[in-house]
N, C-alpha and C positions, 0 to 999 in steps of 0.2 A: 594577470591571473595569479591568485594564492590557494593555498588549499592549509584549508584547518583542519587538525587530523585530534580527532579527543580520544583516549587510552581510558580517561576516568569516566566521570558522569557527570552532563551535562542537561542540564535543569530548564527547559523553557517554558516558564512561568509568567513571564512578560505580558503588558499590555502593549500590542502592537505585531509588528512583522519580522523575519529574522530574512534579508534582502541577500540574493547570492546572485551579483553582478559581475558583469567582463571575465566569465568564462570562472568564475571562483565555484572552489570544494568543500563543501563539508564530508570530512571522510570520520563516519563513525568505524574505529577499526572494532577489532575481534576481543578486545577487552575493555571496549565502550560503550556505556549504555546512556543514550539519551529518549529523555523524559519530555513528552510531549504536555504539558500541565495547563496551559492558557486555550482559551477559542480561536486564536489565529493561526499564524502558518509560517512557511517559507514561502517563497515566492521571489522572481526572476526580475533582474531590472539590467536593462540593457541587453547586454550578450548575457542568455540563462546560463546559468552556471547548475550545479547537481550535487546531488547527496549520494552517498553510497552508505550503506550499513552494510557491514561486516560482523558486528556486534549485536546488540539488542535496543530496537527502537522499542519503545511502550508510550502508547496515547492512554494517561490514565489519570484521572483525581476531577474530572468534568464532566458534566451530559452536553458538554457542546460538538461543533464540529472545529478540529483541526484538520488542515490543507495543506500538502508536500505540492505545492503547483511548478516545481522544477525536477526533470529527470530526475528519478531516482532507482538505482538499482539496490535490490534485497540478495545479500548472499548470510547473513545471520539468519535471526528473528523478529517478528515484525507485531507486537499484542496487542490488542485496540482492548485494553479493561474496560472503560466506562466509555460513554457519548461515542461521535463517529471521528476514523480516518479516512478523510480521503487521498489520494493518488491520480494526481491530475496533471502531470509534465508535460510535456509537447516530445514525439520522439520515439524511438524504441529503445524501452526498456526491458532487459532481461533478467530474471531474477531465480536463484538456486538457492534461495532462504526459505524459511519457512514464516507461514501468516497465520496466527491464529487470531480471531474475535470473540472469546469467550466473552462476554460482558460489554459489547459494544458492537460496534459497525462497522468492518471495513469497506470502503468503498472504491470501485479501481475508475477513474474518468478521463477522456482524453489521451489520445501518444496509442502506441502497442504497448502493452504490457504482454510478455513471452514469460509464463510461470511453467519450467523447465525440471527435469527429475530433481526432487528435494524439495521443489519449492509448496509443500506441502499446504494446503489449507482447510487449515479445523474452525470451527466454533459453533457460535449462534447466528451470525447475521451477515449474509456478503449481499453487497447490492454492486451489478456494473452497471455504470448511467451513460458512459458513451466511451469510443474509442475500439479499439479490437483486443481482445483477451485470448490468450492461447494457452489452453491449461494443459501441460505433459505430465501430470504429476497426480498425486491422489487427491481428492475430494470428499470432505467428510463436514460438512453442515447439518449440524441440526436443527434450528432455528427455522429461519427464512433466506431462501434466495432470493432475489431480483433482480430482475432483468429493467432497465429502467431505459434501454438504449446502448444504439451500439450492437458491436458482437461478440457474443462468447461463444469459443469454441472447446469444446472438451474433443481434446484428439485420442486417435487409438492410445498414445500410449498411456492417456490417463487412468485413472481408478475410481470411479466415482461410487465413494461408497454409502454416500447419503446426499442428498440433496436439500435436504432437510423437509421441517413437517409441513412449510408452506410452500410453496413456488407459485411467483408473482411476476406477471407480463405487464406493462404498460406500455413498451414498444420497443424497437431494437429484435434482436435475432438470438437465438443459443441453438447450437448445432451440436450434438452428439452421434459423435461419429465412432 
């Protein structure tokens, strides 16, 4: 097991995949920002290993789709500028960062995602396409939601201050409670 810990900025631009095997780290700390720049992803081989941002992740300079398909926890910021992220680990993940999509897509799939006070999210566009979602935290979409699969749950202690201008069912559950 290693763990690679980036302070600077780290650029993934690559054609291909960035593999976090036999339990390895990517720790983006609180004065790292990586750049998500290519159509592929991260992605687990062997024993999954996980990412943490502390710092500032941004999926941006694409209309494709980038994929975090290993545990990830958000305690930074998480921008999807252009094209989609998605968040697809196996597991539960919790997260105290904040997610904005202005100018893109985020997408949560797969594992629990637990978005916990702070882990705020804003923009244009969330879609959950499967797994379970627990949003503690405020809600402010303008765009579109969807619901694609899966559940999402907006608990009392959420805020949901917009849903945005569309809301889209194809299957799966949202519960507002």
């Amino acid at each position: 097991t290693r763990t690679l810990r980036n302070a600077g900025t780290a650029t993934f631009g690559a054609v291909g995949y960035l593999y976090l095997q036999n339990g390895g780290v990517f720790n983006n700390l609180a004065t790292g920002t990586f750049e998500a720049q290519s159509d592929y992803g991260i992605y687990p081989s062997g024993t999954p290993g996980s990412f943490t941002n502390a710092g500032d992740f941004n999926r941006t300079t694409s209309s494709g789709l980038f994929t975090v398909n290993v545990p990830i926890t958000n305690t930074g910021s998480v921008v999807v500028n252009s094209g989609s992220l998605t968040l697809s680990g196996a597991g539960t993940q919790t997260h105290t960062g904040t997610f904005n999509s202005t100018g893109g897509t985020l997408r949560f799939a797969t594992g629990t995602h637990n978005l916990n006070a702070g882990a705020n999210v804003t923009g244009t566009n969330i879609a959950f396409d499967s797994g379970t979602i627990s949003i503690n935290s405020v809600y402010n979409v303008t765009g579109t939601t969807t619901v694609a699969g899966g559940a999402v749950n907006f608990n009392a202690a959420s805020t949901v201050t917009n849903i945005g201008a569309n809301l889209v069912f194809t299957s799966g559950t949202a519960n507002f409670n």
